[in-house]
C-alpha positions as CSV (number, residue, x, y, z in Angstrom):
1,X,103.9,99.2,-8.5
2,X,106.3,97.3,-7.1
3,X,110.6,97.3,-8.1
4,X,109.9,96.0,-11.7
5,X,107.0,98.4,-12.2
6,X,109.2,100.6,-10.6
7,X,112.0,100.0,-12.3
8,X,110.1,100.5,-15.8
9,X,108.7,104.0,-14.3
10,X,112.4,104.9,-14.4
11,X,113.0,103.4,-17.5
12,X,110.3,105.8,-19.4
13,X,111.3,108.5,-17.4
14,X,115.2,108.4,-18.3
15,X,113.9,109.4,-21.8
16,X,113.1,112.8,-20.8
17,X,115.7,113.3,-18.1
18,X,119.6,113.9,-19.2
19,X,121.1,110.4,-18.9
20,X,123.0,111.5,-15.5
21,X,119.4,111.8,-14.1
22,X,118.8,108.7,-15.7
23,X,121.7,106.7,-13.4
24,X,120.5,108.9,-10.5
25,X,117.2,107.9,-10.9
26,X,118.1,103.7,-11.0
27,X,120.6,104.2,-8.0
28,X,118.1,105.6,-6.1
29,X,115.6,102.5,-7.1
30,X,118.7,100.3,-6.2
31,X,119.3,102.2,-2.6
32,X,115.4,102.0,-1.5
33,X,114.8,98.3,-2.5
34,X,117.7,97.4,-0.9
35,X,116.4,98.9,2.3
36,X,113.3,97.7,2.2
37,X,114.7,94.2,1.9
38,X,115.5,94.5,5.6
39,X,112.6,96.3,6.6
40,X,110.4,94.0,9.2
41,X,107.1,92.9,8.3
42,X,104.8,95.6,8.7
43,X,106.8,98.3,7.1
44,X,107.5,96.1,4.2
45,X,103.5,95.8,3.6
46,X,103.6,100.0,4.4
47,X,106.7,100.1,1.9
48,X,105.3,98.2,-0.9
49,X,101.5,99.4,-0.8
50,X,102.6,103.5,-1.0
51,X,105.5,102.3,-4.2
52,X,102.4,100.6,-6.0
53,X,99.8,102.9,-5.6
54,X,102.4,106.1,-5.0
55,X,101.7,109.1,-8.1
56,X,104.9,110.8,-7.9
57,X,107.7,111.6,-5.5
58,X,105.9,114.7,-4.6
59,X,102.7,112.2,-2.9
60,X,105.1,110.4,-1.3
61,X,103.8,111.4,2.0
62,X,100.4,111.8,1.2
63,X,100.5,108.1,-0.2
64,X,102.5,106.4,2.6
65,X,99.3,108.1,5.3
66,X,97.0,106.3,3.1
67,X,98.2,103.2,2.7
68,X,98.8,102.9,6.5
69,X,95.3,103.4,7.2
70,X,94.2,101.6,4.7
71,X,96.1,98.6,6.7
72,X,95.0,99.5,10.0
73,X,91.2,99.5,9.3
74,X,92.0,96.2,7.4
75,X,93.0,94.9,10.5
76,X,96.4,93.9,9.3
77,X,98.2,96.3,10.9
78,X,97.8,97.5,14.7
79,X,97.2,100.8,15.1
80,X,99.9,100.8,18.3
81,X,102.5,99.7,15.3
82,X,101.5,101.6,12.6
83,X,103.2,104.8,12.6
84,X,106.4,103.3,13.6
85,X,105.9,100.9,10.7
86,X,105.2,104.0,8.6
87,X,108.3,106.0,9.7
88,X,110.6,102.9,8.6
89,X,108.9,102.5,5.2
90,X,109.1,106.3,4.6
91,X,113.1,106.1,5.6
92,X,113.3,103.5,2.6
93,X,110.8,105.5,0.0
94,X,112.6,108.7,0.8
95,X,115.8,107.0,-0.7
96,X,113.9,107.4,-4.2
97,X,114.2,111.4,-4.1
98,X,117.1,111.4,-2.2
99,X,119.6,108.5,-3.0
């Protein structure tokens, strides 16, 4: 989904949410891209994969599994590196529930 896609998820959810939820919501956006930004190489693929393709907050985990084996059999991650990878990228998507 990426931060825009993200970013517009937020958006339509600040709609139903009381507008304190709202800023919570787009701090917590701010606080997890600006982790990833210094997230090295492989977790940044982990990191970005699980935030496209991630349901809700409540798949997080769930999503961030997939998308790391997903990576591994397509050969682009190692599968020596993959759950550290995985365990950096989830310290940066957990920011999204937890600011």
């Amino acid at each position: 989904m990426g931060s825009i896609g993200f970013g517009l998820l937020a958006i339509g959810m600040a709609t139903a949410v009381q507008p304190a939820a709202a800023v919570q919501l787009a701090q917590a956006n701010s606080a997890s891209t600006h982790c990833a930004a210094g997230l090295p190489a492989d977790s940044k693929m982990i990191y970005d994969a699980s935030l496209r393709n991630m349901k809700s907050l409540e798949t997080l985990r769930d999503t961030v599994v997939s998308e790391t084996r997903s990576l591994v059999e397509a050969g682009r991650i190692t599968e020596l590196d993959a759950r550290p990878a995985a365990e950096r990228a989830g310290t940066c998507l957990r920011l999204l529930a937890h600011p």
